[in-house]
Structures are given as C-alpha cells and as structure tokens.
C-alpha positions in Angstrom: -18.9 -17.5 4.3 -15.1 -16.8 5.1 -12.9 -15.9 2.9 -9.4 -17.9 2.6 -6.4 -16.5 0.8 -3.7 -18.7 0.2 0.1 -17.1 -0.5 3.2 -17.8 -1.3 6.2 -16.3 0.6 10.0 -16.2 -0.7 12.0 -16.8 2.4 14.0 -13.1 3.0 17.7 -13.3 4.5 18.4 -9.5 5.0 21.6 -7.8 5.3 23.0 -7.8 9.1 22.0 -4.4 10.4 24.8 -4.5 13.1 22.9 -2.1 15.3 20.4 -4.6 15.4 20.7 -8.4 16.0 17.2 -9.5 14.2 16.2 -10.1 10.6 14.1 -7.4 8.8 11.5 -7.8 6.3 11.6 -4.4 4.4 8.0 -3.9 2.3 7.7 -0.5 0.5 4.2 1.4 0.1 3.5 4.1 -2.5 1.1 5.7 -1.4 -1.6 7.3 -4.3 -1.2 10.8 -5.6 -3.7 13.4 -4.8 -6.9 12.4 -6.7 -10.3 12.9 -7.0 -13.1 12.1 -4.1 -15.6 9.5 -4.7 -16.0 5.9 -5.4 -13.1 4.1 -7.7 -11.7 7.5 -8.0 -9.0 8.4 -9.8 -5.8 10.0 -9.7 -5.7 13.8 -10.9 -3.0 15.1 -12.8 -0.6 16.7 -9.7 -1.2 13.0 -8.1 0.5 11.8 -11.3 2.9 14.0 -11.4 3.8 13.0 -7.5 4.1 9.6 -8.6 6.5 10.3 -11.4 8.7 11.7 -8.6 9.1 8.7 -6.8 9.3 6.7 -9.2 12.5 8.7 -11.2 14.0 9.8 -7.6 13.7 7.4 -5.2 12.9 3.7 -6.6 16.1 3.9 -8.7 18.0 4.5 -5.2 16.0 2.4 -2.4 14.6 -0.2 -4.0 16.1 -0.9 -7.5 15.4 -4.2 -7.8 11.7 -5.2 -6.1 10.5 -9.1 -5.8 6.7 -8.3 -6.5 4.2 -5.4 -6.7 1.3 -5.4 -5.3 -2.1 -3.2 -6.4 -5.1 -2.4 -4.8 -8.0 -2.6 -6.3 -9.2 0.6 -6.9 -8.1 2.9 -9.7 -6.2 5.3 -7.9 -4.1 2.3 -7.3 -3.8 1.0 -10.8 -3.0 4.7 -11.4 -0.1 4.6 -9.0 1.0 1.6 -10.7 0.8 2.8 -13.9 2.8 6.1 -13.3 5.5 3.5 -11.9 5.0 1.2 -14.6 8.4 2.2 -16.6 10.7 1.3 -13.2 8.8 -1.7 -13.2 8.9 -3.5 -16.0 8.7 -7.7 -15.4 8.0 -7.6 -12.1 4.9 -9.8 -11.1 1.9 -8.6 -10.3 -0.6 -9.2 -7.4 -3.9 -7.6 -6.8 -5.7 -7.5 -3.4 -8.5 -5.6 -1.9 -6.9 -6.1 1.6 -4.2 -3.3 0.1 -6.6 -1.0 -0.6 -10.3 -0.5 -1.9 -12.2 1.1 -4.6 -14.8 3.0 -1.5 -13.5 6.5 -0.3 -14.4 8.8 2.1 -15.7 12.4 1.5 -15.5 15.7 3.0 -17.6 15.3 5.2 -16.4 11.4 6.4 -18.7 9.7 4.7 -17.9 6.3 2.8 -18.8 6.5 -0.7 -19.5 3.0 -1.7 -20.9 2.2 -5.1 -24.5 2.4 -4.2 -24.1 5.7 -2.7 -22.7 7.2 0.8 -22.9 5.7 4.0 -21.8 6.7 8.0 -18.4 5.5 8.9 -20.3 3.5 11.6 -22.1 1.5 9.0 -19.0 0.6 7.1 -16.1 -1.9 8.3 -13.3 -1.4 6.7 -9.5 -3.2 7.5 -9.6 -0.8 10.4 -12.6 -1.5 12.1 -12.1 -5.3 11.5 -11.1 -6.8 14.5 -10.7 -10.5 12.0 -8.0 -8.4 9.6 -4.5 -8.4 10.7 -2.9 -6.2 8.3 0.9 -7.1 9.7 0.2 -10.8 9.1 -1.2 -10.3 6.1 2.2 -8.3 4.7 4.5 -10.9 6.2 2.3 -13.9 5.2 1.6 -13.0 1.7 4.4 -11.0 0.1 8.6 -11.2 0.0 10.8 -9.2 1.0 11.2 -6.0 -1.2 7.9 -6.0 -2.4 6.2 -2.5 -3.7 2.6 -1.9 -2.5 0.3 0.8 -4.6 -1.5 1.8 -1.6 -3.0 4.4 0.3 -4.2 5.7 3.9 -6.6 2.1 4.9 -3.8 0.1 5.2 -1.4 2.3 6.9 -4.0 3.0 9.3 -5.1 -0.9 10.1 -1.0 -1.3 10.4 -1.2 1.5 12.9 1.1 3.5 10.6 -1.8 5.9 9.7 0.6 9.5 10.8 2.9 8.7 8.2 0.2 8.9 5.5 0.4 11.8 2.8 -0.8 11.4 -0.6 2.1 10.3 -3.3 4.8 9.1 -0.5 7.4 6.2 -0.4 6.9 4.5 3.5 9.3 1.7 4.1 7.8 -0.6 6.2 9.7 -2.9 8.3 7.3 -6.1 8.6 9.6 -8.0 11.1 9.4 -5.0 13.6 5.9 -3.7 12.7 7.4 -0.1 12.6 7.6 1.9 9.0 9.2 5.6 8.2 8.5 7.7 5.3 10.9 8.1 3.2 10.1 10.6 0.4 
C-alpha cells in the first residue's frame, strides 16, 4: 500500500547572496553524537557531550532563530534533540522516519532491525530506494531554516554521505542540492 505524506511549506525569500543570482533554501542537520551500536540505540555520554557543543557554539551564531525541528525516529535522535532542547525552546516539532530510523548497522555491516540482524542486501533503506527522493522530500516538507536531528542515512540518500561525522552541524543548501559542514 503506498504511503502518502502530506506537508506544509513556509514560502522562504533568502537574503541576495550577490555571488549568486538564485534563491537558497538553507536546512541544517545535527547529526547524532557517538552512541551505542544496535537497534534504537542510544546516545553515550561523549555523543552528548558533542551535542552540547553545537548547540552552545554554533546554533547561537548560524542559526539563532530556526522555523521547525525535525526528529528522527530513533532515540539517538530524540537524544540529539534533547541535548539541544535548551536552544530550542517553542519551536515546533516534527517527527519523520524518512530523517532517520530506529535500525543500525554493526561492525560487521549488518542491519540490526528489531527482530534481529540482517545482510545489507536484504534491507532497503532511503538509499537503496530508488521511490525516496530525499532532496524533494527536504524542500517539499520543511521551511527554510529548519534543524534536522539526523544522522549518516539521510546524508547518504542526499548524496552528502562524506560530510558525515558523528555530532556535526552540515548546512544544507536544498535549492542547490549541495551541503558543507560546518562544525
């Protein structure tokens, strides 16, 4: 049966970059800390501390004043969100599987889903999903200046996958498909 998800976008009017002629649609990812491996895994207590960082350094000074956050649904998402929580009050809240999962992959590469472990070839994920377009879905379902508690899946299905590191700021310009880490 397919699945439908209906959104609702605030229309963005960026500042005039004068190098470039185009409007930009600036989303921000935080990506989780460094946690533990296994299904709906959590944060551990450096991942936290990671966090904490970004969210006293660099959310004050890049994006003071976001539109919406967004949270996977795993925990080490709710755990990203909740070690930004204090920059954050008021902001609306949206959850969504498409930005990132409660399954995880081991040592050894295998998906740990909540039955047990699987090959990667038995698993489709948002990468593997040739039906998932991961840059429609960020300029189709969120505003401008919205924070995403993320990780590696969806950097990787938005082909953004080397700028991946646990407990990072990426700004992702959505207009342009291209993103940059910042911190």
């Amino acid at each position: 049966m397919p699945l439908f998800i209906t959104c609702t976008v605030r229309i963005c009017f960026p500042a005039f970059d004068k190098k470039r002629s185009h409007k930009m649609k600036k989303i921000y990812l935080v990506t989780n800390g460094i946690g533990f491996n296994g299904y709906n895994a959590y944060m551990a207590e450096h991942g936290f501390e990671q966090i904490v960082r970004i969210r006293e350094d660099l959310i004050p000074r890049i994006i003071p004043h976001p539109t919406l956050v967004g949270i996977g649904t795993g925990a080490r998402f709710e755990d990203t969100y909740n070690a930004l929580k204090p920059a954050l009050n008021g902001i609306p809240i949206m959850y969504s599987p498409f930005i990132g999962g409660p399954e995880g992959i081991d040592e050894n590469g295998l998906v740990t889903l909540h039955r047990g472990k699987v090959n990667a070839e038995r698993y489709i994920g948002l990468v593997d999903n040739p039906g998932f377009d991961a840059w429609r879905f960020l300029n189709g379902c969120f505003p401008c200046d919205t924070l995403l508690c993320s990780g590696e899946e969806l950097l990787l299905a938005l082909d953004l996958g080397k700028l991946y590191v646990p407990g990072a700021l990426i700004e992702i310009d959505a207009t342009n498909r291209v993103g940059r880490q910042i911190g």
